[in-house]
C-alpha positions as CSV (number, residue, x, y, z in Angstrom):
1,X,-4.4,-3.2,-10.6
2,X,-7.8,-3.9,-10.1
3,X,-10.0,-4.2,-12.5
4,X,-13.9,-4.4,-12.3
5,X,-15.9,-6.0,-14.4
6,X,-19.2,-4.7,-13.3
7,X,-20.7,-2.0,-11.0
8,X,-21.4,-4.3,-8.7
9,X,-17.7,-5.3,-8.1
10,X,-16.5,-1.9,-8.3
11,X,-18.7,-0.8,-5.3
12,X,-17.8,-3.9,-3.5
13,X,-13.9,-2.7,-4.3
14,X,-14.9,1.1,-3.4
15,X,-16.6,-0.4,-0.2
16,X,-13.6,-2.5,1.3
17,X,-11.4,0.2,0.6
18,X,-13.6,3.1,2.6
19,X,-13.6,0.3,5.1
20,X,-10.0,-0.1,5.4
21,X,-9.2,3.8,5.2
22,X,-10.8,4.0,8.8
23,X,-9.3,1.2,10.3
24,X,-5.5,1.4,12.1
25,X,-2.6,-0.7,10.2
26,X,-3.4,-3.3,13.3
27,X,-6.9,-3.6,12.9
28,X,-6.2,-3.7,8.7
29,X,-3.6,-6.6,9.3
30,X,-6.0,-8.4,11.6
31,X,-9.2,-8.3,9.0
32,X,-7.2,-9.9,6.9
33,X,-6.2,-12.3,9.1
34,X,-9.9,-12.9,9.9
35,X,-10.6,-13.1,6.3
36,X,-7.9,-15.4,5.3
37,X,-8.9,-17.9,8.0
38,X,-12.4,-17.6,7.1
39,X,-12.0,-18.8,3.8
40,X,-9.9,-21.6,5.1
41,X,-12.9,-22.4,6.9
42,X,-14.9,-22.6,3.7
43,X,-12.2,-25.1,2.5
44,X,-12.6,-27.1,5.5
45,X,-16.2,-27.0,5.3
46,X,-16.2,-28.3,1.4
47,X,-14.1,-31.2,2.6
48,X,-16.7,-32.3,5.3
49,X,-19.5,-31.8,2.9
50,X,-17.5,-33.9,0.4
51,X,-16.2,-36.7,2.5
52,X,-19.8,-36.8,4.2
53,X,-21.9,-36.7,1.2
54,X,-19.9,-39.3,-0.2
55,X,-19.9,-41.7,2.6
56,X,-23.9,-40.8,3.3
57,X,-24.6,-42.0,0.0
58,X,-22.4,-44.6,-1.0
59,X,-24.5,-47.3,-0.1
60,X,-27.5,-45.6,-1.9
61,X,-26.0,-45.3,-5.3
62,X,-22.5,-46.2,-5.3
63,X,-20.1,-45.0,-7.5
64,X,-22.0,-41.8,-8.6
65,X,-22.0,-40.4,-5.0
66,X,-18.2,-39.1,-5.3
67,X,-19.8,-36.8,-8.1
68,X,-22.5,-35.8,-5.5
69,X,-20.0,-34.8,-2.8
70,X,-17.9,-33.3,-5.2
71,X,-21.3,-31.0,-6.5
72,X,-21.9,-30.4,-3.5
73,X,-19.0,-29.2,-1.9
74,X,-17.9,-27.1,-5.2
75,X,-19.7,-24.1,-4.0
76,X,-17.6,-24.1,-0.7
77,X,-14.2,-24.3,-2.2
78,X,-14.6,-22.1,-5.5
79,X,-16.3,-19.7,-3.1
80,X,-13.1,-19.5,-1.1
81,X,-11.5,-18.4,-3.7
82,X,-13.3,-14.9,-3.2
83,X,-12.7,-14.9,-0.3
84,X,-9.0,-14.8,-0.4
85,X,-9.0,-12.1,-3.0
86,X,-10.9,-10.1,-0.8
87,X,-7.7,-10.8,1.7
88,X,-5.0,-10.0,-0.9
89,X,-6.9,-6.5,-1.3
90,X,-7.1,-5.7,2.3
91,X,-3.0,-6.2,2.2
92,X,-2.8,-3.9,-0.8
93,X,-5.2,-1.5,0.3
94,X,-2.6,-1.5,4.2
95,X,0.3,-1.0,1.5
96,X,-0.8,1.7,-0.2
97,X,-2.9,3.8,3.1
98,X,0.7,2.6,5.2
99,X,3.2,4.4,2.5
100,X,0.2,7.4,2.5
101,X,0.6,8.0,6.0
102,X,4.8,7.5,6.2
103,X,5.1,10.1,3.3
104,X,2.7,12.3,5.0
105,X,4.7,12.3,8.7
106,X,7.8,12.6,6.8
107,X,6.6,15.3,4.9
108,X,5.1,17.2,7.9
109,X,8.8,16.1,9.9
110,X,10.3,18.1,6.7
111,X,8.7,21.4,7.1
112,X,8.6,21.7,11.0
113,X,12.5,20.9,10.6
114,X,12.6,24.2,8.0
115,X,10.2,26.6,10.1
């Protein structure tokens, strides 16, 4: 279960969620998709600003330029890791609107069966 820690979270949260309510299962599945491979792009992107950083300033001041890259590209991959949460929650969010709508044809299936 989620669990905000401030408002600002929990309207984020409410935000993706009113988001995914109006989208098919498809277009749910694919935003995640989306999601997911943009944060893989974010990892990508913190290894090019890592590798580059380092080998840009090597020559400059050695050693110390591996902490550099590594400065630098924390940002990108720690955040990913938001990123990827917010693509978990699009999947739960298509979990629980999916099982909504099945009990809801199967409960409309049930009473035009008994009328």
């Amino acid at each position: 279960m989620f669990q905000a820690c401030t408002d600002y979270q929990q309207r984020q949260y409410d935000k993706l969620k009113s988001k995914c309510s109006t989208l098919s299962h498809e277009e749910r599945l694919s935003l995640a998709k989306r999601t997911n491979a943009a944060a893989m792009g974010m990892i990508v992107a913190g290894t090019g600003c890592f590798i580059g950083l380092t080998a840009g300033l090597w020559n400059s001041i050695g050693s110390g330029a591996i902490g550099a890259g590594f400065g630098g590209a924390c940002g990108l991959w720690f955040g990913s890791c938001g990123v990827f949460e917010e693509a978990k929650l699009i999947l739960k969010f298509d979990e629980e609107l999916t099982a909504a709508a099945a009990a809801e044809t199967k409960e409309s299936n049930e009473n035009s069966e008994n009328v």
